[in-house]
N, C-alpha and C positions, 0 to 999 in steps of 0.2 A: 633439492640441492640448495636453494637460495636459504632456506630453513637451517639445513647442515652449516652452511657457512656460518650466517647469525649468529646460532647457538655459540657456534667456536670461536667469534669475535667477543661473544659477550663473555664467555668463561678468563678468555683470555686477558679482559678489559677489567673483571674483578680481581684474577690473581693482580694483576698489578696494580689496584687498587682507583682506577678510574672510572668506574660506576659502579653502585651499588648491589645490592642484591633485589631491592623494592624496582629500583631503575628497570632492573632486567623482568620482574614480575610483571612493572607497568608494559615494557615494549610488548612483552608474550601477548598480555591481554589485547594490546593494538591491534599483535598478528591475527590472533585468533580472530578477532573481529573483523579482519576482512576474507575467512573464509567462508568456500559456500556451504551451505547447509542444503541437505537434499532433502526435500517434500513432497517429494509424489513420484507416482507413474504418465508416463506420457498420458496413455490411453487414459487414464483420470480428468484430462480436461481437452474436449473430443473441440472440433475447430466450431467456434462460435460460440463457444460456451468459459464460462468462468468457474473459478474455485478458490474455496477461503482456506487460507491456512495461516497460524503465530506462530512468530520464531522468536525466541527471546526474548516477548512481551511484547511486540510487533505484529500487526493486524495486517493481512497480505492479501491483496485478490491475486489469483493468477485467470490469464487472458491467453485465450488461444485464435490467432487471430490469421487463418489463412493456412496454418499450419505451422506460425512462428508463434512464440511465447511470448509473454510480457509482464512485468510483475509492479504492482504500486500500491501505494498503502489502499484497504482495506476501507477506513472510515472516512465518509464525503467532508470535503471541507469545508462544509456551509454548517450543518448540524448532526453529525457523526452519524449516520445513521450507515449501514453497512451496503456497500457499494456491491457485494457479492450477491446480496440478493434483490439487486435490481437486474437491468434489461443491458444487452449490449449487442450494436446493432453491426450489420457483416463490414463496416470500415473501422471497427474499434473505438466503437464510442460509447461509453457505460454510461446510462441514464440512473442517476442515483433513485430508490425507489420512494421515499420519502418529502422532497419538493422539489424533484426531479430536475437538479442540478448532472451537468453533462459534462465528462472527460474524454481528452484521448486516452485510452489505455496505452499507444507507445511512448508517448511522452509526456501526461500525467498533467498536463494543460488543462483547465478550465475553458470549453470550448460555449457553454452555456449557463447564465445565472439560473437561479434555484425561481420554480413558481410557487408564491406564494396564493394564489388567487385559489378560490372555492371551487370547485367543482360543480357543473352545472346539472350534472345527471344525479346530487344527491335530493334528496327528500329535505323541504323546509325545517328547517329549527326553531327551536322557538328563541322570540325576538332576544332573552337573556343571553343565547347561545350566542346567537349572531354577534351580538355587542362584544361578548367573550373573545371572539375570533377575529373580529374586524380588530381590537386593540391587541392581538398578540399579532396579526399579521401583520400590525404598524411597526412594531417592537421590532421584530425579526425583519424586515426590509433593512432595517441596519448592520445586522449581521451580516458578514464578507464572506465570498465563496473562496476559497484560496486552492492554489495546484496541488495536486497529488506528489509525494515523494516517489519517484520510482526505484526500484531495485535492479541490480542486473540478474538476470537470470541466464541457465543452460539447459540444453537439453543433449544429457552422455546417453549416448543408447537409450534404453526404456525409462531412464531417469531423469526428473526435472532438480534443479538445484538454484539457490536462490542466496546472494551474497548481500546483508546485510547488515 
């Protein structure tokens, strides 16, 4: 209905010559962009588990979290590494898999900075290695972990849908 109307203000607002025709193309593009797009089935992201899906060149993890949905960008905000295929733990907190920077998945919050530190159960390197990693892990302590965008998401019947 809100659509119906629009349409017939903007027809009306061209016949008489108070917006143009690109006006009316840009506002379409606005609408379009705040509807939802659908991306799954429920049962595709069972409670406790996550799922990757792009919508319009948007990287998206979805969160199933108790039986409620939740959707936020896809790539960690420390160093992009993909948030879907990390761990996420039963109150909604995505442990990125990469230097295991932490979100809330419902609110896209940085709850955790990123570890940059070695791993104590690997196998010694040799000393050139070490030197290698001690000065990148110097490098990267300056890089900033920043929050997740979140999406709103729905769940119609068997369908999830995602507005971004």
């Amino acid at each position: 209905m809100i659509t119906t109307i629009f349409n017939r203000l903007c027809r009306q607002n061209i016949n008489n010559n108070m917006i143009s025709k690109s006006d009316v193309g840009n506002l379409e593009k606005q609408q379009q962009e705040q509807q939802f797009f659908e991306v799954g089935k429920v049962d595709e992201v069972p409670i406790g588990k996550m799922k990757y899906v792009e919508i319009q060149g948007k990287e998206i993890v979805i969160s199933n979290i108790g039986g409620k949905f939740y959707a936020m960008d896809d790539r960690c905000g420390h160093m992009n590494a993909r948030l879907s295929m990390g761990n996420i733990s039963k109150d909604g907190i995505v442990t990125c898999p990469f230097h295991g920077a932490r979100f809330d998945a419902t609110t896209g919050k940085k709850t955790k900075e990123a570890v940059l530190t070695s791993s104590q159960q690997m196998e010694p390197l040799p000393k050139t290695w070490q030197n290698y990693l001690e000065q990148a892990g110097q490098l990267m302590s300056y890089i900033r972990t920043y929050d997740q965008q979140v999406f709103e998401i729905q769940a119609e019947g068997d369908r999830i849908k995602i507005r971004v």
